[in-house]
Residue frames as a rotation matrix with the C-alpha (Angstrom) as fourth column:
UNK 1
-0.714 0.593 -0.372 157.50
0.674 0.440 -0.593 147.37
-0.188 -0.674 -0.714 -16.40
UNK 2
-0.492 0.564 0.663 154.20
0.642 -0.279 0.714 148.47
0.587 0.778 -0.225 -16.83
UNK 3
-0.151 0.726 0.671 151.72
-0.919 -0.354 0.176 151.53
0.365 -0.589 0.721 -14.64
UNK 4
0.546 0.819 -0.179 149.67
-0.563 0.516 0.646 148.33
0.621 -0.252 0.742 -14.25
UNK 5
0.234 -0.602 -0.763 152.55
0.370 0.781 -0.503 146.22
0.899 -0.165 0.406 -13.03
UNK 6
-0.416 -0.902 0.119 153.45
0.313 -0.265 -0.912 148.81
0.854 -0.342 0.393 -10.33
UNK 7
-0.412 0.763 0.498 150.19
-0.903 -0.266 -0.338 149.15
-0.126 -0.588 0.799 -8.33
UNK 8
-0.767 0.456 0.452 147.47
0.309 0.880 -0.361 146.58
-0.562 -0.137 -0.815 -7.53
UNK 9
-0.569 0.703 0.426 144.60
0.602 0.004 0.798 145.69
0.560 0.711 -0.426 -9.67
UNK 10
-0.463 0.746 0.478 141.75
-0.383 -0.655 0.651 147.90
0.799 0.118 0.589 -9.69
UNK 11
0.300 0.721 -0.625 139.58
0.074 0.635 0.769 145.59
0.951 -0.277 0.138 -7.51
UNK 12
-0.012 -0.641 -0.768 142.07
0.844 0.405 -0.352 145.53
0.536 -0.652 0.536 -5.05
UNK 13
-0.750 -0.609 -0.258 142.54
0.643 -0.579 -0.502 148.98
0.156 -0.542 0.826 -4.74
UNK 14
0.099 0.977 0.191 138.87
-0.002 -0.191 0.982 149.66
0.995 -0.098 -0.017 -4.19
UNK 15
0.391 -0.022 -0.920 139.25
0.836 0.426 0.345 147.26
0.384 -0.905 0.185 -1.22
UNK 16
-0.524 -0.845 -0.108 141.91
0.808 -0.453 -0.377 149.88
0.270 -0.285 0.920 -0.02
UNK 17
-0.676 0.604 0.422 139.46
-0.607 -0.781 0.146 153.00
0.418 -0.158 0.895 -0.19
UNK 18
-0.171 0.914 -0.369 137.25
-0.189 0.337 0.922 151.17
0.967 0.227 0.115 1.09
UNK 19
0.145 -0.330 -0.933 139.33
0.860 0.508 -0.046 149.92
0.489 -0.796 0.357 4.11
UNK 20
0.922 0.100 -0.374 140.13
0.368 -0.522 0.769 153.55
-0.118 -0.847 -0.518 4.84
UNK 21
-0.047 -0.927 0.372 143.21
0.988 0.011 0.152 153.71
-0.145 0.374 0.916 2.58
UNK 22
0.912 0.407 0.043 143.17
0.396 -0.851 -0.346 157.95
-0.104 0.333 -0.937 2.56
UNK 23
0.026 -0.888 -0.458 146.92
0.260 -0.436 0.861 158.89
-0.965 -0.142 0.219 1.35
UNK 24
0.710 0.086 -0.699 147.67
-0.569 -0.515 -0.641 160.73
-0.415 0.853 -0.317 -1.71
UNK 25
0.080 -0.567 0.820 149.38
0.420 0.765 0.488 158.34
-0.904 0.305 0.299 -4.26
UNK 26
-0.730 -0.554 -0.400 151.52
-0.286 -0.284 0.915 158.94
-0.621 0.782 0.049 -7.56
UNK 27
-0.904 0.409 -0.127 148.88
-0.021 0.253 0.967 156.67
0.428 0.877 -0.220 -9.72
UNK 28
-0.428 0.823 0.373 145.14
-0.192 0.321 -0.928 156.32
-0.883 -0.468 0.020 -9.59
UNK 29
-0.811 0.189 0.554 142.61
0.553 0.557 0.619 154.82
-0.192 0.809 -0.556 -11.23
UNK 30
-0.711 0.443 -0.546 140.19
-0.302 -0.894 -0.331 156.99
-0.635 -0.070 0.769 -13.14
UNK 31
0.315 0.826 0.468 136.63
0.388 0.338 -0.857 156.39
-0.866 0.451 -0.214 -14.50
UNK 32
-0.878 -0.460 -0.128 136.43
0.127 -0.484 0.866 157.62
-0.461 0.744 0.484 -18.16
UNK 33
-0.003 0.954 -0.299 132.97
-0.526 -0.256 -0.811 158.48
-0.850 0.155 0.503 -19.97
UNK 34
0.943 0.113 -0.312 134.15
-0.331 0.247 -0.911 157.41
-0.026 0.962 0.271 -23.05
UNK 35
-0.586 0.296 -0.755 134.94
-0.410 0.695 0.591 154.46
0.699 0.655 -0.286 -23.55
UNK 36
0.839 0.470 0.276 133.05
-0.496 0.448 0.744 153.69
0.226 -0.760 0.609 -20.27
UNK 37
0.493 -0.385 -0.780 136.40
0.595 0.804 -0.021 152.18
0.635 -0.454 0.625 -18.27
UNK 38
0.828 -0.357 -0.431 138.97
0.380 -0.208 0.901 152.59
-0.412 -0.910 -0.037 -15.88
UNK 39
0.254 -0.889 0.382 142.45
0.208 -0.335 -0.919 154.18
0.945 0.313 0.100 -17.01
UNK 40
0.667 -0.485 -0.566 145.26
0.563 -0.171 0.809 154.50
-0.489 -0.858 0.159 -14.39
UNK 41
0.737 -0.285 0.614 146.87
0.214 -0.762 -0.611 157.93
0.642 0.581 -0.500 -14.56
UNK 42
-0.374 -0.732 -0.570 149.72
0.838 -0.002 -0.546 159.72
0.399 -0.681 0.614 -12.62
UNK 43
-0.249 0.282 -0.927 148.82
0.671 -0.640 -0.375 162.68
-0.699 -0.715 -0.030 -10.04
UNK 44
-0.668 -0.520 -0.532 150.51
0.148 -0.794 0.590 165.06
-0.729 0.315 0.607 -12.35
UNK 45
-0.782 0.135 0.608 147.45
0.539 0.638 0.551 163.98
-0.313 0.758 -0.572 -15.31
UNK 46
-0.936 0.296 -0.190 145.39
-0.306 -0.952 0.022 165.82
-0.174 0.079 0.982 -16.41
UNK 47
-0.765 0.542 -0.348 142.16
0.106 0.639 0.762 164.17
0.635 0.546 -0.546 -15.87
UNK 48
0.331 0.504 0.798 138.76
-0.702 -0.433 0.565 164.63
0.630 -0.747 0.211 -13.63
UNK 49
-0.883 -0.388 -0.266 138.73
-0.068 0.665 -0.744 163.38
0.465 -0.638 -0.613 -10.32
UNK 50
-0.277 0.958 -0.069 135.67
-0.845 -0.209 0.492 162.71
0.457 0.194 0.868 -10.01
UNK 51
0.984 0.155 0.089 135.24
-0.169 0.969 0.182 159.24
-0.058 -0.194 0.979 -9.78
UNK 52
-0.201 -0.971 -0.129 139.40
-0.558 0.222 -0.800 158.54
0.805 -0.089 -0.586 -8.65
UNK 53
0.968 0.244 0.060 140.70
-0.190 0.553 0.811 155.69
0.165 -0.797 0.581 -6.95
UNK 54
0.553 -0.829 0.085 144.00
-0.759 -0.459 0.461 155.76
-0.343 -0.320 -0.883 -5.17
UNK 55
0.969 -0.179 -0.171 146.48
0.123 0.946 -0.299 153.26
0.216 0.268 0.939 -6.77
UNK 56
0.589 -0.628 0.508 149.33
-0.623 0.047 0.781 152.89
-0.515 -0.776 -0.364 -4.24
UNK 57
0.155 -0.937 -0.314 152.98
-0.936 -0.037 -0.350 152.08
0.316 0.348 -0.883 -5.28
UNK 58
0.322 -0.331 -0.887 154.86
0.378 0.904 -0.200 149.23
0.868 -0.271 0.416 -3.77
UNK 59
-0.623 -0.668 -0.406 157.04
0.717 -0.282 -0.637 151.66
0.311 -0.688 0.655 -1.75
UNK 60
-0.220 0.710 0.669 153.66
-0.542 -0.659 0.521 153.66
0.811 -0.248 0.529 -0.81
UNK 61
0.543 0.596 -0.592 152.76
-0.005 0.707 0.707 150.38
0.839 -0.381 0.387 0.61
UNK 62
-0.062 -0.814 -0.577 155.83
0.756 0.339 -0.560 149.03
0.652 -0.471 0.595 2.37
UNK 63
-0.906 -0.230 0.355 156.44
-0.016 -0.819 -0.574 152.50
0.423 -0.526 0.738 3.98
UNK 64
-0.212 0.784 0.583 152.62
-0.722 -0.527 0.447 152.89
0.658 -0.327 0.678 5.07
UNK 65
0.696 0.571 -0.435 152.50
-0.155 0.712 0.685 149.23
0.701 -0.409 0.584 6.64
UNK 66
-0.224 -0.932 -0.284 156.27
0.783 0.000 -0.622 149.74
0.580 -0.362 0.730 8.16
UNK 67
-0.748 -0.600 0.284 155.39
0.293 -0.682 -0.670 153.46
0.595 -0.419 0.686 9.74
UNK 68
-0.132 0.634 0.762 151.96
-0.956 -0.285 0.072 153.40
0.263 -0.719 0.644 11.05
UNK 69
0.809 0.389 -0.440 151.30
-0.210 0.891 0.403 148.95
0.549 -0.234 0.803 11.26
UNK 70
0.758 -0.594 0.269 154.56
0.411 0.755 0.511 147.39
-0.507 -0.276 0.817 12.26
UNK 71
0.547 -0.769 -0.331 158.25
-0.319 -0.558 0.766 147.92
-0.774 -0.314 -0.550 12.67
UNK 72
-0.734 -0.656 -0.178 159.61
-0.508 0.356 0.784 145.81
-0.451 0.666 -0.594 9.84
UNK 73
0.569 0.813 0.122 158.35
-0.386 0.395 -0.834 144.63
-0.726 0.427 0.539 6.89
UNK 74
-0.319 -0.933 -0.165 159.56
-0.502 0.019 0.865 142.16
-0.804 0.359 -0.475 4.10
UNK 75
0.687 0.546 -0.480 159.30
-0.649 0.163 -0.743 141.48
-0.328 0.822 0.466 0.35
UNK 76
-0.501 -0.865 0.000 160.65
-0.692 0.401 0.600 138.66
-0.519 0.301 -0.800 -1.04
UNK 77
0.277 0.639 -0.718 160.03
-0.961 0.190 -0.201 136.52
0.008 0.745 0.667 -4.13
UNK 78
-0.297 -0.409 0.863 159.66
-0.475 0.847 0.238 132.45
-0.829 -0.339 -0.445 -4.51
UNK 79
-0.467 -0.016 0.884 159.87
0.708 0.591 0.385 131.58
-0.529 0.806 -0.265 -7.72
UNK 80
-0.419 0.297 0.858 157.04
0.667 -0.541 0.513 133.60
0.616 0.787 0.028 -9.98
UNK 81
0.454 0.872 0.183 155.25
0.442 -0.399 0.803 134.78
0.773 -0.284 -0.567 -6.66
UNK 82
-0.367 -0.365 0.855 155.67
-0.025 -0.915 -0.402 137.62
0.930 -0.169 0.327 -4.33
UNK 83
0.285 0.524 -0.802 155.63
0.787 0.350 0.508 137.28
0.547 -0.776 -0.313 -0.73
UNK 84
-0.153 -0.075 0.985 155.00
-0.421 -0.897 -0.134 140.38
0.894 -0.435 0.106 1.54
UNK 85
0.140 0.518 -0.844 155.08
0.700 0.551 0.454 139.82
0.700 -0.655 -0.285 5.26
UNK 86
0.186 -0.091 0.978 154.96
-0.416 -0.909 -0.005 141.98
0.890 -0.406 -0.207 8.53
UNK 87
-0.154 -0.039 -0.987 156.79
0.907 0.390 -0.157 140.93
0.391 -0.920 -0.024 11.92
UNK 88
0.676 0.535 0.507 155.58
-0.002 -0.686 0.727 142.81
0.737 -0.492 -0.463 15.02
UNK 89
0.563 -0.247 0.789 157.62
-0.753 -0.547 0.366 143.40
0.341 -0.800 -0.494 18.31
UNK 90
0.546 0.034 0.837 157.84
-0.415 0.879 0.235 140.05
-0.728 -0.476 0.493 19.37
UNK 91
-0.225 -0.506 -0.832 159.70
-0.940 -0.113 0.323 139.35
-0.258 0.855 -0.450 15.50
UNK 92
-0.653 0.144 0.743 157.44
0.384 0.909 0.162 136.39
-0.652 0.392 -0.649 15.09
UNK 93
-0.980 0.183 0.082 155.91
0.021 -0.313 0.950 136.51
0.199 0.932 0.303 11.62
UNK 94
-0.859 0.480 -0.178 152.62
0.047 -0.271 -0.961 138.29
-0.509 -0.834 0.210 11.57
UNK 95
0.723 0.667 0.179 150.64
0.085 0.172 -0.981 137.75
-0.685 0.725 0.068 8.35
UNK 96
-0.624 -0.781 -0.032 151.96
-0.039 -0.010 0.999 136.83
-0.780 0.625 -0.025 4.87
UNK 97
0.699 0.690 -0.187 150.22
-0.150 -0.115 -0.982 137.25
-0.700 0.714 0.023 1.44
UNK 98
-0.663 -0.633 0.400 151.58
0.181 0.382 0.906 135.80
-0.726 0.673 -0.139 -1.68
UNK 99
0.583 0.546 -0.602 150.75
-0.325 -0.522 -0.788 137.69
-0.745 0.655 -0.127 -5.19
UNK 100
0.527 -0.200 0.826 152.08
0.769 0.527 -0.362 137.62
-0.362 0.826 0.432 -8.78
UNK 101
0.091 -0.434 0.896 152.82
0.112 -0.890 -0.442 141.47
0.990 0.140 -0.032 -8.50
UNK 102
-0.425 -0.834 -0.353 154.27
0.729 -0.084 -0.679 142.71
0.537 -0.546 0.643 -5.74
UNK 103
-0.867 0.187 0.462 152.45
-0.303 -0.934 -0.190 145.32
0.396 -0.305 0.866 -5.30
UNK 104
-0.151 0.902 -0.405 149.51
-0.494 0.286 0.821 143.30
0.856 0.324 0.403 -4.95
UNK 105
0.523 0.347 -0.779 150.26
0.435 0.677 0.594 141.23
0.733 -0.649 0.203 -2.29
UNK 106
-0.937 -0.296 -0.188 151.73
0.348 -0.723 -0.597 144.53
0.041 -0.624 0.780 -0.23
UNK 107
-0.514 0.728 0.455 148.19
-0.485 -0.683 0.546 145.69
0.708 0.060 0.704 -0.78
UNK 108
0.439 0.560 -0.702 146.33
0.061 0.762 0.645 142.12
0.896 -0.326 0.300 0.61
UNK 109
0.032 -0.661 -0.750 148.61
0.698 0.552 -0.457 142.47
0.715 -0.508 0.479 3.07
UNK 110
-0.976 0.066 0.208 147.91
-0.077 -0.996 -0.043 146.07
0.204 -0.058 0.977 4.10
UNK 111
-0.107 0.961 0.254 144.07
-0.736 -0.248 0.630 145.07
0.669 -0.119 0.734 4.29
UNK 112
-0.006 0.164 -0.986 144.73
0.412 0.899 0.147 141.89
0.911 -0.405 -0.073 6.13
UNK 113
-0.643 -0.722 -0.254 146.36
0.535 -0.187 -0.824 143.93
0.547 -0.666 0.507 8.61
UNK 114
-0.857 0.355 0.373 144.04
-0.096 -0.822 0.562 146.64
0.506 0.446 0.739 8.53
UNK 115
0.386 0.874 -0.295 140.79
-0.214 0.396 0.893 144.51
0.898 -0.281 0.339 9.24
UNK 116
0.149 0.192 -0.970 142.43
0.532 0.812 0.242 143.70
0.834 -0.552 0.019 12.44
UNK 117
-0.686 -0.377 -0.622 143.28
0.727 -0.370 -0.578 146.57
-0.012 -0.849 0.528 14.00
UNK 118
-0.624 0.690 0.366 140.02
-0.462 -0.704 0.539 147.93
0.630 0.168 0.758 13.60
């Protein structure tokens, strides 16, 4: 499995900093001057942080939407796609998001939430 495979897509994980997403994650995505793109490094990289954008695990997610959103949280694939969901108190199913990576639709799923308890 690839970096890319284990985090959500760039775009996504804008959304995240954007949303207020302010933990310290293993990968981020980092500007580069040259060639002019994005590259996703690990913490440990030696690279500027300048322009960094956090790029959250799966189990960064899970754990962040399980200990501060909601008591239980489940991943589970149907066929090629990846369904993340969160049940609240009441254990009736509280939002679901369906991705191609996993990690992705723990992220959508993390901002759905997000936007509402703001």
């Amino acid at each position: 499995m690839t970096p890319e495979q284990l985090v959500p897509t760039l775009e996504t994980c804008r959304a995240l900093k954007e949303a207020g997403w302010v933990k310290e994650t293993y990968f981020r995505y980092v500007y580069g001057s040259f060639p002019n793109k994005w590259f996703l490094y690990t913490l440990n990289s030696r690279s500027s942080k300048e322009i960094a954008i956090p790029a959250p695990t799966l189990q960064e997610l899970l754990g962040e939407i399980a200990l501060v959103e909601y008591r239980e949280v489940e991943l589970e694939r149907v066929g090629k796609w990846w369904c993340a969901c969160a049940w609240g108190i009441d254990r009736k199913k509280y939002h679901e998001q369906s991705h191609s990576n996993p990690a992705e639709a723990a992220a959508l799923l993390w901002l759905e939430l997000h936007k509402e308890a703001v």
